[in-house]
The first five atom37 places (N, CA, C, CB, O) and aatype in JSON, in Angstrom:
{
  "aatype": [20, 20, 20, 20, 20, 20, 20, 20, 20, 20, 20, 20, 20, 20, 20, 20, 20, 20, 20, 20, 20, 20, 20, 20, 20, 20, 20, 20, 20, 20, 20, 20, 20, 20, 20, 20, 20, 20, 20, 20, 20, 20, 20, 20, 20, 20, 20, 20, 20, 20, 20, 20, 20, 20, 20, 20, 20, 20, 20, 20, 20, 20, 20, 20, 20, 20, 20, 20, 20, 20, 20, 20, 20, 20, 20, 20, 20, 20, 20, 20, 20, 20, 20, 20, 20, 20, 20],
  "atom_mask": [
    [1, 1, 1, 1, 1],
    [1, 1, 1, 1, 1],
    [1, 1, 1, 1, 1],
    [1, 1, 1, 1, 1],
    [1, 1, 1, 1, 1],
    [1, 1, 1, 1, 1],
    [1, 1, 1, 1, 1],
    [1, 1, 1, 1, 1],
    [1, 1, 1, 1, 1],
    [1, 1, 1, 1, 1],
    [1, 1, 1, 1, 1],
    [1, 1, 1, 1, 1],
    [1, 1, 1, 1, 1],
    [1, 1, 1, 1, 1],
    [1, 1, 1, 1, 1],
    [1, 1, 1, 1, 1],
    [1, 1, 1, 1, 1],
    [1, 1, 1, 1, 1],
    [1, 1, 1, 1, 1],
    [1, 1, 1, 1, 1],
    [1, 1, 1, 1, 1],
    [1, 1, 1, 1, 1],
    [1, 1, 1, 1, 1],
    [1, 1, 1, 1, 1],
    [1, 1, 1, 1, 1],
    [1, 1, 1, 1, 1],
    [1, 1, 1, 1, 1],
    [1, 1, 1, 1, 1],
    [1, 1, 1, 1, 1],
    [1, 1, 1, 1, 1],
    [1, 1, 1, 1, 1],
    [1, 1, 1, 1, 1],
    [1, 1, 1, 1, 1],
    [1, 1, 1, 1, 1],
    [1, 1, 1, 1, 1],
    [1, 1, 1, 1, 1],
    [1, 1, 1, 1, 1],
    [1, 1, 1, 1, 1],
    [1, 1, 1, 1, 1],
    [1, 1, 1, 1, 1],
    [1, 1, 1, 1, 1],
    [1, 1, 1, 1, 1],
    [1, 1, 1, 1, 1],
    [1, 1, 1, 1, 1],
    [1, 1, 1, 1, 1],
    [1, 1, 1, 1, 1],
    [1, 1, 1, 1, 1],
    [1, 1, 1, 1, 1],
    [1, 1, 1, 1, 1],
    [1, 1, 1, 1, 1],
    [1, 1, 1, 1, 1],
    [1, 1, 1, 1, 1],
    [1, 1, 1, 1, 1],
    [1, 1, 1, 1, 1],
    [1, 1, 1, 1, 1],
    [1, 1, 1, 1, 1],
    [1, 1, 1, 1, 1],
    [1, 1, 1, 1, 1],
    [1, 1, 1, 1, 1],
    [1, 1, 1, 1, 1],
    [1, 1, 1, 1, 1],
    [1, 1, 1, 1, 1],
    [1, 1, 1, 1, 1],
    [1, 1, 1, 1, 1],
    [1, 1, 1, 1, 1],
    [1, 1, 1, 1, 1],
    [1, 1, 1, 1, 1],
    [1, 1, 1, 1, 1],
    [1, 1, 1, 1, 1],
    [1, 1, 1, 1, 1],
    [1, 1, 1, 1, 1],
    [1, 1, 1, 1, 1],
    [1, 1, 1, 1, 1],
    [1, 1, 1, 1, 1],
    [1, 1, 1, 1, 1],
    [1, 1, 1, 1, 1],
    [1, 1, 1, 1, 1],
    [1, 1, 1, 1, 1],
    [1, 1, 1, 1, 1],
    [1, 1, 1, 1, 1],
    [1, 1, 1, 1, 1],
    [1, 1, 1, 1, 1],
    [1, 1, 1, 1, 1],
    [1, 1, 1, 1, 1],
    [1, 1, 1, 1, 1],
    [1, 1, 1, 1, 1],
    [1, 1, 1, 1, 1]
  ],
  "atom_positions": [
    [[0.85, -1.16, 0.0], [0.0, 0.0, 0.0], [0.9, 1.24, 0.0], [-0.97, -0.01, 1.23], [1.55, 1.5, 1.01]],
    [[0.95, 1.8, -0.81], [1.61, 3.26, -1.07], [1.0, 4.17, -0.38], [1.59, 3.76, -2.47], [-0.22, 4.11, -0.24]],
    [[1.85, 5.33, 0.25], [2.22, 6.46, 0.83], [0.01, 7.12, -0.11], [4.47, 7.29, 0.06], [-1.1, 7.26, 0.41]],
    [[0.32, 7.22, -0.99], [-1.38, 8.28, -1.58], [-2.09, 6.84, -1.52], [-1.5, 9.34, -3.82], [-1.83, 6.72, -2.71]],
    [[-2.53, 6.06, -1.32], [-3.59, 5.6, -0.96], [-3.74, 4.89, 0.68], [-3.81, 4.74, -2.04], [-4.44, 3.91, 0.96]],
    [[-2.92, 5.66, 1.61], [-3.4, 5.52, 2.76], [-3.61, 6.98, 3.22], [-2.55, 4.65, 3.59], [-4.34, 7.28, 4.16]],
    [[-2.94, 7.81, 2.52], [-3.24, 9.31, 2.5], [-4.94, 9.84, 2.2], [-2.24, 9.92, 1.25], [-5.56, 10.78, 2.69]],
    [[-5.41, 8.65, 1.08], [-6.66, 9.3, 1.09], [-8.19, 8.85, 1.11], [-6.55, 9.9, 0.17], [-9.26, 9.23, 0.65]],
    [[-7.5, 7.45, 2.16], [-8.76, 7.62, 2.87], [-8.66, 7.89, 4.69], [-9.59, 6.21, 2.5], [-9.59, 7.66, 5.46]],
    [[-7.48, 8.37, 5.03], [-6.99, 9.37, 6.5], [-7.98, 9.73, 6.81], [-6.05, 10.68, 6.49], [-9.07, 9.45, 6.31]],
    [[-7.74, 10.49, 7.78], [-8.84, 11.84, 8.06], [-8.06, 12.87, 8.0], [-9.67, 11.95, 9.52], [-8.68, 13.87, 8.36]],
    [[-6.69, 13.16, 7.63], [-6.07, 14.0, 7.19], [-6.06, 14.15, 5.42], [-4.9, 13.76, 7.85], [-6.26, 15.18, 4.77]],
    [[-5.82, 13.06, 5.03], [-6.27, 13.18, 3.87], [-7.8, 13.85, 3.16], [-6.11, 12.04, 3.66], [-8.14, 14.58, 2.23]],
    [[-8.4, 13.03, 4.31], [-10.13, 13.72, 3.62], [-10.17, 14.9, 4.27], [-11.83, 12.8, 4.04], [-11.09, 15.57, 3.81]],
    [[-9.43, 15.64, 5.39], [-9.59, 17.16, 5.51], [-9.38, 17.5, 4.1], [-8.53, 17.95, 6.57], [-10.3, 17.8, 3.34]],
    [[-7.86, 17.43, 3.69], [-6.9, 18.12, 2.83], [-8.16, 18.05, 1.4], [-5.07, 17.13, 2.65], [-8.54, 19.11, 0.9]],
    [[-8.55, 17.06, 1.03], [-9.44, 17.05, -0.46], [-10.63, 18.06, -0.08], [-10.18, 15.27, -0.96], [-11.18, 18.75, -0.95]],
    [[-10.95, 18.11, 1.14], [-12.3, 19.19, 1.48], [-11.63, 20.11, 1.69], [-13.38, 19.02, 2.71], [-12.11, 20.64, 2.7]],
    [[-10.76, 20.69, 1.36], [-10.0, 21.94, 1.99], [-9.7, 22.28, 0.25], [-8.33, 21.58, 3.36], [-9.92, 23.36, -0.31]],
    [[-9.42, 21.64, -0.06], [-9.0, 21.89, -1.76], [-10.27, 22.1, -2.63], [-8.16, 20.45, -2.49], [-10.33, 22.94, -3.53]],
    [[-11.58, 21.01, -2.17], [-13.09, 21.41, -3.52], [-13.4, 22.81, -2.51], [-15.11, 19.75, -3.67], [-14.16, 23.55, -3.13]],
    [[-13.15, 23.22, -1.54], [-13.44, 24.58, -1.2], [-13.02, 25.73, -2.01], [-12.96, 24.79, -0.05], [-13.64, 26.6, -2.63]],
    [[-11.43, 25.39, -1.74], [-10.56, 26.19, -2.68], [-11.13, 26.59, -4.12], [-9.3, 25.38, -2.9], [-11.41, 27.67, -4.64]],
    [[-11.2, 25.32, -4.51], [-11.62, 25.51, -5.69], [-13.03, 25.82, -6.09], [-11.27, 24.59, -6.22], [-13.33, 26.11, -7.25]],
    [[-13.59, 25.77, -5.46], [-14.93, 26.65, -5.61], [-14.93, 27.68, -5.54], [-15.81, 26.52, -4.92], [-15.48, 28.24, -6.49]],
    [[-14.58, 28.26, -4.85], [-14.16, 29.75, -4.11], [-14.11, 30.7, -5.39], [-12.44, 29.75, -3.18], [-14.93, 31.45, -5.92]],
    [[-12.41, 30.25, -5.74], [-12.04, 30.86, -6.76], [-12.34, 30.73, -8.28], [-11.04, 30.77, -6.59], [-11.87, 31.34, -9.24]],
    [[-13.57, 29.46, -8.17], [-14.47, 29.6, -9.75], [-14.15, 28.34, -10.57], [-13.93, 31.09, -10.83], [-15.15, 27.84, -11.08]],
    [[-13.22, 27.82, -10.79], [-12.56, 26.29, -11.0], [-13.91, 25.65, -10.66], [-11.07, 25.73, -9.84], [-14.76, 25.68, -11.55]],
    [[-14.16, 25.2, -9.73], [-15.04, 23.76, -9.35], [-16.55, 24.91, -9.35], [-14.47, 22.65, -7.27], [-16.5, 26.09, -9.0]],
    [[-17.91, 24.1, -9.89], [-18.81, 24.65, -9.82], [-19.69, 24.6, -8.7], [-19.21, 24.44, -10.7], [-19.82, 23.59, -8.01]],
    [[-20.33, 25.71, -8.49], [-21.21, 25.97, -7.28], [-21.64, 24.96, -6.94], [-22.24, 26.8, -7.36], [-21.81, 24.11, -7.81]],
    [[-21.97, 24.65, -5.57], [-22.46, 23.34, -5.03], [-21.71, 22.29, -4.6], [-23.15, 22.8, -5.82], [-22.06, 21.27, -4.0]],
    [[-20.11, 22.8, -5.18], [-19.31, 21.3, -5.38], [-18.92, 21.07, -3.97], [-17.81, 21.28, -6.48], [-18.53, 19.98, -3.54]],
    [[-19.01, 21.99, -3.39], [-18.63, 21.95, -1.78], [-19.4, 21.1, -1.0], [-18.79, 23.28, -1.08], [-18.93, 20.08, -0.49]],
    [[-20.68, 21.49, -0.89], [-21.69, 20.75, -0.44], [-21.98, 19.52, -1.05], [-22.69, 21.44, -0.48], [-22.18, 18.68, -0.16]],
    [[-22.12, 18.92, -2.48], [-21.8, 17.94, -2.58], [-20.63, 16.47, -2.07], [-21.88, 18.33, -3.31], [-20.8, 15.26, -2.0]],
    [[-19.52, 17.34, -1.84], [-18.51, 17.15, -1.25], [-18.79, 16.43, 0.09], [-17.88, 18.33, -1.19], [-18.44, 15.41, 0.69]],
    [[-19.58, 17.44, 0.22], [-19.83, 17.38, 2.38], [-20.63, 16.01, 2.5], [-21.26, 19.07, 3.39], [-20.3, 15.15, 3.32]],
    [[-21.66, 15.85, 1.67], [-22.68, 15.15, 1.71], [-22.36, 13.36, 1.26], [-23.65, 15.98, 0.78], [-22.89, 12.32, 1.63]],
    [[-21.11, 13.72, 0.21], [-20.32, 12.19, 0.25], [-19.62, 11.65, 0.91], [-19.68, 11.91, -0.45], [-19.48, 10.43, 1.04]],
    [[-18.91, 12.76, 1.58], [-18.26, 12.85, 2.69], [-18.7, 11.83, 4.17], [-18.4, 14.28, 2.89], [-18.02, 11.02, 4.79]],
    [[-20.05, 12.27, 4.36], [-20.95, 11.86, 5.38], [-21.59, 10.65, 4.84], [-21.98, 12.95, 5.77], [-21.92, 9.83, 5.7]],
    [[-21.78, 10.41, 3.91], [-22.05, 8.91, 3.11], [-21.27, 8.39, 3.76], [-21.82, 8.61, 1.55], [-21.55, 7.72, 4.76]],
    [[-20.01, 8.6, 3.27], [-18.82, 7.22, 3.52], [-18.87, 7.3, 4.72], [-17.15, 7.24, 3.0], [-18.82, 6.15, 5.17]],
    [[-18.95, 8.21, 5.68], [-19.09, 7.98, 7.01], [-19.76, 7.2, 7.66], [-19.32, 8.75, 7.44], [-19.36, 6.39, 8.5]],
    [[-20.97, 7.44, 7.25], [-22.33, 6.66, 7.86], [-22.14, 5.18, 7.7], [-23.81, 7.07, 7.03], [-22.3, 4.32, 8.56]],
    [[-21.69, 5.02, 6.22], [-21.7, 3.41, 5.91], [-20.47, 2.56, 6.12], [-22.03, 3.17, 4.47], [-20.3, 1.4, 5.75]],
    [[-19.59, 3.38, 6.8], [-18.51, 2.79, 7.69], [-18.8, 2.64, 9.12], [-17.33, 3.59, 7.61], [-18.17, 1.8, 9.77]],
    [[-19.9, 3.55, 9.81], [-20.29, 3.38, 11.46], [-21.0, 2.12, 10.89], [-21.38, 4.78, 12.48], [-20.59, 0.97, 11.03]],
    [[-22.15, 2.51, 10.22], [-22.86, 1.07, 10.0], [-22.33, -0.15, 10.15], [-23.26, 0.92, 8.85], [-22.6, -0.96, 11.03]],
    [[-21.21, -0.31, 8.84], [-20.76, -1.54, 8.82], [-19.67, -2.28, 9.95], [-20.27, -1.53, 7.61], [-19.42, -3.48, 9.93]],
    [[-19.04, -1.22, 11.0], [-18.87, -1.26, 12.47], [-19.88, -1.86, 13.05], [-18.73, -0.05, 13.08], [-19.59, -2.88, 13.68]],
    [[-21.35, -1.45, 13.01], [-22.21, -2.19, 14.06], [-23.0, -3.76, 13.4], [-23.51, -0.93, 14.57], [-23.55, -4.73, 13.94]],
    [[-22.74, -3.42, 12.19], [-23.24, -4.51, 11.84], [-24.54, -4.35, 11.15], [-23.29, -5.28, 12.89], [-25.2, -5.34, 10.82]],
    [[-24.96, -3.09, 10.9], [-25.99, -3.04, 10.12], [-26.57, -2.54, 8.95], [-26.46, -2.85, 10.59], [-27.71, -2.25, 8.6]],
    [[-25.08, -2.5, 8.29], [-24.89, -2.08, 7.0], [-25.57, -2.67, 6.04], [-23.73, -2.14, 6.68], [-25.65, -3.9, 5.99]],
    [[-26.13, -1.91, 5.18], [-27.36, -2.24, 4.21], [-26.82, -1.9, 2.96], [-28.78, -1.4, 4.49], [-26.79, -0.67, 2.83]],
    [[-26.2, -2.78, 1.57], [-25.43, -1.53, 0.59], [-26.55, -1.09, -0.22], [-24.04, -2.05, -0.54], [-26.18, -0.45, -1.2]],
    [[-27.94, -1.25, -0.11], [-28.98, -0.74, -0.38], [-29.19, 1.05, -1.06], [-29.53, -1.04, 0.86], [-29.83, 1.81, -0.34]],
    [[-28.83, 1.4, -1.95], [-28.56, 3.12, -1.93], [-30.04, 3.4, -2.83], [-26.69, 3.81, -2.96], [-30.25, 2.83, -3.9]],
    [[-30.87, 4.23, -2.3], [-31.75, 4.7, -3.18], [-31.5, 6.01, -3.57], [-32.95, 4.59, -2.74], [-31.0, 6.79, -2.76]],
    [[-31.91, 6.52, -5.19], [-31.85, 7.22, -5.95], [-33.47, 7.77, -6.61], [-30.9, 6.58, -6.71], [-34.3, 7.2, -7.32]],
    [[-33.41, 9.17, -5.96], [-34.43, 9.61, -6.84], [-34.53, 10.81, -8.01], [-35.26, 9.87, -6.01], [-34.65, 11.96, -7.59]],
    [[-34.5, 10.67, -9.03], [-34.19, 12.15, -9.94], [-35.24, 11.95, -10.97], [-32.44, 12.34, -10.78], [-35.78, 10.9, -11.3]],
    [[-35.49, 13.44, -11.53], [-36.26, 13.31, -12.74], [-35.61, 13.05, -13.95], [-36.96, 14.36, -12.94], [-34.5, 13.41, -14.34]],
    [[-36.53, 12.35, -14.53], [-36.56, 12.33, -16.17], [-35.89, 13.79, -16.74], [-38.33, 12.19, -16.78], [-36.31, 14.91, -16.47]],
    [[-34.72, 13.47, -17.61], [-34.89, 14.6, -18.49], [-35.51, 14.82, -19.61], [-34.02, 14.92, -18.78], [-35.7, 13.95, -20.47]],
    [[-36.04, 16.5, -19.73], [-37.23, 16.49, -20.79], [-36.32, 16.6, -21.79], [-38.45, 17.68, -20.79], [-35.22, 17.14, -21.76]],
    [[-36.87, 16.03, -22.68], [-36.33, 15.77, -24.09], [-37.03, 16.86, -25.55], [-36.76, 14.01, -24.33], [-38.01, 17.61, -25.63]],
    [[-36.32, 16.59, -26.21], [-37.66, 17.67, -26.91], [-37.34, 16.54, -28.69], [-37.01, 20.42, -27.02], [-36.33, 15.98, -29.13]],
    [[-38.73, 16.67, -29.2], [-38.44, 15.73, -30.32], [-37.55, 16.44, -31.91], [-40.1, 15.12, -30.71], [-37.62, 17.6, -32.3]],
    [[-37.06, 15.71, -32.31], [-35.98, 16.28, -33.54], [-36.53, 16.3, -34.59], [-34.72, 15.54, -33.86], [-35.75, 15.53, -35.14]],
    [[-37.53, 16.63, -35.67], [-37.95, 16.29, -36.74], [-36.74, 15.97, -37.51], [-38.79, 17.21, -37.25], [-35.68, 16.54, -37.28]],
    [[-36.91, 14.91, -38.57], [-35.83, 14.71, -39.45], [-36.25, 14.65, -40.68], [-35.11, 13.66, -39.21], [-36.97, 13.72, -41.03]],
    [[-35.91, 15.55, -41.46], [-36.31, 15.12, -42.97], [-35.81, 14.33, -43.94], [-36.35, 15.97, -43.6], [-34.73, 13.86, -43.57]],
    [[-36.1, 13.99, -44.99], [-35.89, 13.4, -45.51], [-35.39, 13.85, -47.13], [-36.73, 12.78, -45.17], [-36.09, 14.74, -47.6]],
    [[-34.68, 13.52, -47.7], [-34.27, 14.16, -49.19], [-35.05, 13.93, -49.75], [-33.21, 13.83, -49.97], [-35.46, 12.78, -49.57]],
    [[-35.8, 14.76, -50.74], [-36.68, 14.84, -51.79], [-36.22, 13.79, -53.18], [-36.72, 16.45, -52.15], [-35.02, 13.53, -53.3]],
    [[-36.98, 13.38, -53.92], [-36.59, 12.98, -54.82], [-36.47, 14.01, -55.98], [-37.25, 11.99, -54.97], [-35.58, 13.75, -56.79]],
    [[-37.0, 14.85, -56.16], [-36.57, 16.52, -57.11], [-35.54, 16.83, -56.9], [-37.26, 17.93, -56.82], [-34.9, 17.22, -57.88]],
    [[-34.66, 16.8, -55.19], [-33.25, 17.71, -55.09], [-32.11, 16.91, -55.73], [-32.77, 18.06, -53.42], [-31.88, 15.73, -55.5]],
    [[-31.38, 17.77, -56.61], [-30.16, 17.43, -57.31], [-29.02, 16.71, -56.34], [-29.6, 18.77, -57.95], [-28.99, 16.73, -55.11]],
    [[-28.29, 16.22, -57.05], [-26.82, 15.97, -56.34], [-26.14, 17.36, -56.01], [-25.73, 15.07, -57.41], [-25.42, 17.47, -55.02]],
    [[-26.38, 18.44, -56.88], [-25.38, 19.67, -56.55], [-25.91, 20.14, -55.52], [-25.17, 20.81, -57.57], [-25.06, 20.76, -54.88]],
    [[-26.93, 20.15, -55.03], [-28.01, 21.1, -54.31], [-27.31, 20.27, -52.77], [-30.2, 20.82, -54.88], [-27.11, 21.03, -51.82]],
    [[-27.01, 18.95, -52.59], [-26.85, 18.68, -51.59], [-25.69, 18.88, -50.59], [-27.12, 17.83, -51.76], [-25.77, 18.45, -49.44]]
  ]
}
C-alpha cells in the first residue's frame, strides 16, 4: 500500500481534499455546489462505515431524480426533385 492511498482515505487526507473542492470553488474552478456535494459524500462514507462497524450495513442506496425532458428532432428526408449539386 503506497504512501497516496493511505493518505486518502486518513482523516487527514479527507480534511486536505475538502480543503481543496473549497478552494476551488471559491475561486471559480469547481462549480457551485461542489462543496456541499462534497460534504454530503463525505458523510455517506461515514455513515456506511459506522454502519458496517455495528453490523448493520445495508449496501442498499436509493436514488431519486427526474426524467430529463427531451424535446423531439424532426428529421427530414431528401426529396426525390433535389439534385446531387443542391446537396
Amino acid at each position: 500500500m503506497t504512501f497516496f492511498t493511505k493518505m486518502r482515505s486518513s482523516h487527514v487526507g479527507r480534511k486536505l481534499t475538502m480543503a481543496t473542492v473549497w478552494a476551488l470553488e471559491k475561486i471559480g474552478i469547481a462549480e457551485p455546489g461542489t462543496y456541499r456535494t462534497a460534504l454530503m459524500m463525505e458523510h455517506c462514507g461515514y455513515s456506511a462505515a459506522v454502519a458496517g462497524e455495528m453490523g448493520i450495513f445495508t449496501p442498499l442506496w436509493v436514488m431519486i431524480a427526474k426524467p430529463k425532458k427531451t424535446t423531439t428532432v424532426k428529421q427530414e428526408t431528401l426529396s426525390s426533385t433535389t439534385s446531387d449539386s443542391e446537396i
